[in-house]
C-alpha positions as CSV (number, residue, x, y, z in Angstrom):
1,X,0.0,0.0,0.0
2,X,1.3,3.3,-0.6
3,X,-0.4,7.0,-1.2
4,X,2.1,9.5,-2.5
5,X,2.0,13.1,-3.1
6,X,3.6,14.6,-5.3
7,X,4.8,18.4,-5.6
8,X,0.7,18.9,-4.4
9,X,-0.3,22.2,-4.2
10,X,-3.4,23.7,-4.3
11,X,-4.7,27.3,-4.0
12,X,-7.6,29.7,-3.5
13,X,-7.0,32.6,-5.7
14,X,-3.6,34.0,-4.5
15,X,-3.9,31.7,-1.3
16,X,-1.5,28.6,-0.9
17,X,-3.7,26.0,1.6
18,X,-1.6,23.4,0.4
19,X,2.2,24.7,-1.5
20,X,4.2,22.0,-3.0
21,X,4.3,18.8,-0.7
22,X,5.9,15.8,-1.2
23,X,5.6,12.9,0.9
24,X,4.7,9.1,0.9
25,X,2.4,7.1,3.5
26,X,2.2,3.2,3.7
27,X,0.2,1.0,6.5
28,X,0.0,2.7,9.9
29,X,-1.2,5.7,11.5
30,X,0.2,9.1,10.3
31,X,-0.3,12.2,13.0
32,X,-1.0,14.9,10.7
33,X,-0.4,18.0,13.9
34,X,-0.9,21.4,13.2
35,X,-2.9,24.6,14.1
36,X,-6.2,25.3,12.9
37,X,-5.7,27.1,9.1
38,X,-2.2,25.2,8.8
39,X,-4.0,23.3,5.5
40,X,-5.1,20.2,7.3
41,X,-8.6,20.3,6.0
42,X,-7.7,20.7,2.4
43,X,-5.3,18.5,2.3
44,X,-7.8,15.5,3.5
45,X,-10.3,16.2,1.1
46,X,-7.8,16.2,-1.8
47,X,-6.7,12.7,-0.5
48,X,-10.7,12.0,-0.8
49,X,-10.9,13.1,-4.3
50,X,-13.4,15.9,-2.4
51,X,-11.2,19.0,-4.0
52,X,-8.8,19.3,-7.1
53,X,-5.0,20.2,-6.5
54,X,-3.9,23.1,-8.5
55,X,-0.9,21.6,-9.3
56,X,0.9,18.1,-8.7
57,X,-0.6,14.8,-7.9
58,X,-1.6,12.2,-5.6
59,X,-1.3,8.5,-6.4
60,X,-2.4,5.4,-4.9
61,X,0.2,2.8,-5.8
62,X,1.7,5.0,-8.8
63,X,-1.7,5.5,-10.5
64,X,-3.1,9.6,-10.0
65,X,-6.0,9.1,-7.7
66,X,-8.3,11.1,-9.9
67,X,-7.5,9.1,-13.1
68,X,-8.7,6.1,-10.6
69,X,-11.9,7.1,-10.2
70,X,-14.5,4.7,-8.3
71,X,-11.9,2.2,-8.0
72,X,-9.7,4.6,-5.8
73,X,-12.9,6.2,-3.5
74,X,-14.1,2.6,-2.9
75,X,-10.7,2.2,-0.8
76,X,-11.3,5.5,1.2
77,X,-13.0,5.8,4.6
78,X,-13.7,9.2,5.6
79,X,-14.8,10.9,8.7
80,X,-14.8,14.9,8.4
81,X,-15.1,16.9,11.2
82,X,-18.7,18.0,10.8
83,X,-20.0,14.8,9.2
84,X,-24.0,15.1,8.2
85,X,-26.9,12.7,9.4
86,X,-30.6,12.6,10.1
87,X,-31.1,13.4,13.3
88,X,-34.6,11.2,13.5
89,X,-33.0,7.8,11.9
90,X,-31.9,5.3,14.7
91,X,-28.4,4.4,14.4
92,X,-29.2,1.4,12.8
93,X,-31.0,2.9,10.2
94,X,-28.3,5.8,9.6
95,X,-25.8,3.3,8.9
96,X,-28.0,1.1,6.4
97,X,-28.7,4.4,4.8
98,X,-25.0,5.4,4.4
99,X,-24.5,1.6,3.1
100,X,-26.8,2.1,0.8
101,X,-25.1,5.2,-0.6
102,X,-21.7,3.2,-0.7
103,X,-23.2,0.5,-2.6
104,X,-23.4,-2.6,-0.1
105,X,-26.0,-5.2,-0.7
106,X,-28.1,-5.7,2.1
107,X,-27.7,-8.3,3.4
108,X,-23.7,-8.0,3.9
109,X,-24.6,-4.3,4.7
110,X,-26.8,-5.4,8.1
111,X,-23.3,-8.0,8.8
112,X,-21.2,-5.5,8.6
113,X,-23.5,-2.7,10.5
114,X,-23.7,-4.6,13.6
115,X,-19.9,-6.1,13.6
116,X,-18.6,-2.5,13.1
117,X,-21.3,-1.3,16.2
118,X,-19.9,-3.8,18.3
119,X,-16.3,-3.2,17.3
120,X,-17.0,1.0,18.6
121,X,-19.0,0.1,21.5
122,X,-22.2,0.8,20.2
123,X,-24.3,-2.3,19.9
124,X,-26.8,-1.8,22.6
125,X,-28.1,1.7,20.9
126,X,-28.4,0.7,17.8
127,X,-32.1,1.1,17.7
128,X,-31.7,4.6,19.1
129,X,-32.1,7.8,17.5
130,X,-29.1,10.1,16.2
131,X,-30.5,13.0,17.8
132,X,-30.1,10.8,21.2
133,X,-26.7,10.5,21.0
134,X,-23.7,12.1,22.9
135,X,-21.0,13.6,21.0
136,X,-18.7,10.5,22.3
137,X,-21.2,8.2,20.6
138,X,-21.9,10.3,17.4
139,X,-18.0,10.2,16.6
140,X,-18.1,6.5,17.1
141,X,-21.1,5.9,15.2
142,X,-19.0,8.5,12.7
143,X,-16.0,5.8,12.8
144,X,-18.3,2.9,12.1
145,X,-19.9,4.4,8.9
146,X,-16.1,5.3,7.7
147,X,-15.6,1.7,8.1
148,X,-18.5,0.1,6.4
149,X,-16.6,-0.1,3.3
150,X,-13.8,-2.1,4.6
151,X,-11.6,1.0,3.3
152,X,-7.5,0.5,3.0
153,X,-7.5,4.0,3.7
154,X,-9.1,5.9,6.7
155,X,-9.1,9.6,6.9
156,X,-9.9,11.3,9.9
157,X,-10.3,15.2,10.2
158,X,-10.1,16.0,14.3
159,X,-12.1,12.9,15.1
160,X,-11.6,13.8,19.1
161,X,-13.0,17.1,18.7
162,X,-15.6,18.2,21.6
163,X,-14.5,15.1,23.5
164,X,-14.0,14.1,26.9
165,X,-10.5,12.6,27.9
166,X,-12.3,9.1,28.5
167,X,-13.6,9.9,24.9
168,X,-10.3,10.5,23.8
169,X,-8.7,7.8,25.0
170,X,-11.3,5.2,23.5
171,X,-10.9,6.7,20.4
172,X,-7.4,6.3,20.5
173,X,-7.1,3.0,21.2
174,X,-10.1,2.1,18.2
175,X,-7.7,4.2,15.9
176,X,-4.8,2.2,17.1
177,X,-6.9,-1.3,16.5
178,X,-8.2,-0.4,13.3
179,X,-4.7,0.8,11.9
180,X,-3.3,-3.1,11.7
181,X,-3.6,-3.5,7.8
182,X,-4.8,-0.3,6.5
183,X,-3.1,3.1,6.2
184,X,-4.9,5.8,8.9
185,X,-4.4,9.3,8.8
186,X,-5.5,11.5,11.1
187,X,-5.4,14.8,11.7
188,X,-5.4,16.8,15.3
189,X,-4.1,20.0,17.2
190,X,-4.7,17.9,19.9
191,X,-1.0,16.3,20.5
192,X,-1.9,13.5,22.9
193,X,-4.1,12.1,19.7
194,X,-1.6,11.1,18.2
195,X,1.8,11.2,20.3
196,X,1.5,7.1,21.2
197,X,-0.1,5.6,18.3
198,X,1.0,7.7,15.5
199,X,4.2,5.4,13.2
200,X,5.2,8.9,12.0
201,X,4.2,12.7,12.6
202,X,3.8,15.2,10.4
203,X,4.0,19.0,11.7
204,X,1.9,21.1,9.1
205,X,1.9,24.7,9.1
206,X,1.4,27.4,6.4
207,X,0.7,24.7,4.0
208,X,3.7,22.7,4.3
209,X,5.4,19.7,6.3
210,X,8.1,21.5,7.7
211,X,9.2,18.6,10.2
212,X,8.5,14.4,9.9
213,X,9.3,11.8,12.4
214,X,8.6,9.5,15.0
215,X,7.3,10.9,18.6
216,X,11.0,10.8,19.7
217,X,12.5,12.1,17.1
218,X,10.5,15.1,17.4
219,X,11.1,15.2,20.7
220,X,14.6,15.1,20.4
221,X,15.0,18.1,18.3
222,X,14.3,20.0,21.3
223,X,15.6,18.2,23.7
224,X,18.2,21.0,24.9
225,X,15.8,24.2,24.7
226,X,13.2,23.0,27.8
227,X,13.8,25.1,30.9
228,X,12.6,25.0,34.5
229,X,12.9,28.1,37.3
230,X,11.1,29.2,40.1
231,X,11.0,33.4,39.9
232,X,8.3,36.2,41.9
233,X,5.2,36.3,40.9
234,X,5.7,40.0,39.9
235,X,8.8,39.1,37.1
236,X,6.3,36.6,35.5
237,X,4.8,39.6,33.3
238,X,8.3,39.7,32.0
239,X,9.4,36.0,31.2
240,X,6.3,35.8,29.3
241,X,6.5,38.9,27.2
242,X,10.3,37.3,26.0
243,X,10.1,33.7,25.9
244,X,7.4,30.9,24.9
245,X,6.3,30.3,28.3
246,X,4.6,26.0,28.4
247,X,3.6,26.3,31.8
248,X,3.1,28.2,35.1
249,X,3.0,26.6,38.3
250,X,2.0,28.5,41.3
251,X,3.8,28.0,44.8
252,X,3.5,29.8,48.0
253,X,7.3,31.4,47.4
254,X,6.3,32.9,43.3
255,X,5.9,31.2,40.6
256,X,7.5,28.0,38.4
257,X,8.4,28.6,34.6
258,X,8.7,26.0,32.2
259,X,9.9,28.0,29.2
260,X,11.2,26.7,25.3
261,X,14.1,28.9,24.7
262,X,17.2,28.1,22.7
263,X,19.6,29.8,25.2
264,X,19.2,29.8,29.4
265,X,16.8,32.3,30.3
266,X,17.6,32.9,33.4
267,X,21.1,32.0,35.7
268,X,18.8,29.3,38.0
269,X,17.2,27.9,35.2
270,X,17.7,23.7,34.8
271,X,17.3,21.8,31.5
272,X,14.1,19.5,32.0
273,X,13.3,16.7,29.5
274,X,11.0,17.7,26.6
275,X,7.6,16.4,25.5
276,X,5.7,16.3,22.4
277,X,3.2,19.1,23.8
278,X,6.6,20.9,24.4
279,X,7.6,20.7,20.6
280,X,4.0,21.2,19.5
281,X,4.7,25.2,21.3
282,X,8.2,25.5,19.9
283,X,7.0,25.1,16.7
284,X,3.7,26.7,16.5
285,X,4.4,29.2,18.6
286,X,2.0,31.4,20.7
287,X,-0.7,30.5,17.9
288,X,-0.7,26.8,19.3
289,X,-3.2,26.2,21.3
290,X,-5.6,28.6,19.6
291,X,-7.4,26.0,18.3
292,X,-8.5,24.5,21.4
């Protein structure tokens, strides 16, 4: 299996969402990180045929995915962000309808419904309305009709989004069960979606990859710019004005920085080990948690 793109750029009017990437995904889950209006979006719904590229190409084992056609979309899953249903169709019913749309006879497509139910935790409400659901169980009913298919390819646009961390974490580990022999690419602001089941992370921003690797190797790129001091509560105006600031802690004697900062800011300060959170600032900046 292998999805490659190739010099893919595409653009709205003067606008680069997407400027001249080149990269090549097999089996496994890709961590596509970024802030919100890095080109996420319009990157995944190139990959599902939804939008043209301007220039360059994607291909799905050498072939251009829009030359492909039908052949190509019957091997994508995909679950956007703000994915549509009928609000007064049980779940059941939602999910024949969507089979339907995909083409699934029926009598595979009730099979399949209630394996893929089971697999997200959703059996017991199958004959409950949409409109009943939590936003926990609409993502995992969301997840189940991206599967119906059987896809080699899953595409996931901030499938955590609005959850809780017990949400989260479920999700996670489906994402990590279903990403055995299929390619799954998901994209987040939210680092902990990705940081332990992602193969390979990509850091998108501005419309390009500017950084892939594993977890670790991200990590280690700033391994030697973490820093931890304790200072007044009154200086704190001033570390933050001058340095990316990842956390405050309060104590009863001032205040605890944990600052990203390519030189010692301050004589007491003590290199502490970085995190993927920790790289996800460095990076993005100020801008970084904006999304949440």
């Amino acid at each position: 299996m292998k999805l490659s793109l190739n010099d893919l750029t595409k653009k709205f009017g003067t606008f680069s969402a997407v400027d001249g990437l080149d990269f090549t995904m097999e089996s496994g889950v890709y961590g596509l990180l970024g802030i919100n209006g890095a080109g996420k979006t319009t990157l995944l719904r190139m990959i599902c045929t939804l939008l043209r590229p301007t220039s360059g190409t994607i291909t799905y084992h050498g072939k251009d995915i829009f030359a492909l056609k039908e052949s190509y979309r019957k091997e994508i899953g995909y679950l956007p962000q703000e994915f549509g249903y009928y609000p007064d169709l049980s779940v059941f019913d939602y999910m024949m309808y969507i089979a339907s749309i995909k083409g699934l006879r029926q009598a595979y497509a009730k099979k399949r419904i209630k394996e893929l139910l089971e697999q997200v935790g959703m059996e017991n409400r199958m004959k409950v309305k949409m409109r009943k659901l939590s936003g926990g169980m609409i993502r995992r009913v969301g997840i189940a009709q991206a599967m119906l298919n059987n896809p080699k390819i899953l595409v996931l646009d901030e499938p955590t989004a609005g959850l809780d961390p017990n949400e989260r974490i479920r999700f996670r580990n489906l994402i990590s069960e279903l990403s055995e022999d299929r390619l799954v690419l998901l994209s987040t602001h939210i680092v902990s979606d990705v940081e332990f089941i992602a193969k390979e992370i990509i850091l998108m921003n501005q419309g390009k990859f500017f950084f892939t690797g594993t977890s670790e190797e991200i990590i280690a790129s700033i391994s030697r710019k973490v820093w931890i001091f304790k200072v007044p509560k009154e200086d704190m105006e001033k570390y933050s004005k001058n340095y990316l600031v990842a956390n405050v802690k309060s104590l009863s004697e001032g205040v605890e920085l944990r600052i990203l900062a390519d030189q010692s800011p301050d004589i007491s300060a003590r290199q502490e080990q970085a995190t993927l959170e920790d790289a996800f600032l460095y990076y993005f900046g100020e801008r970084a948690g904006a999304g949440e």
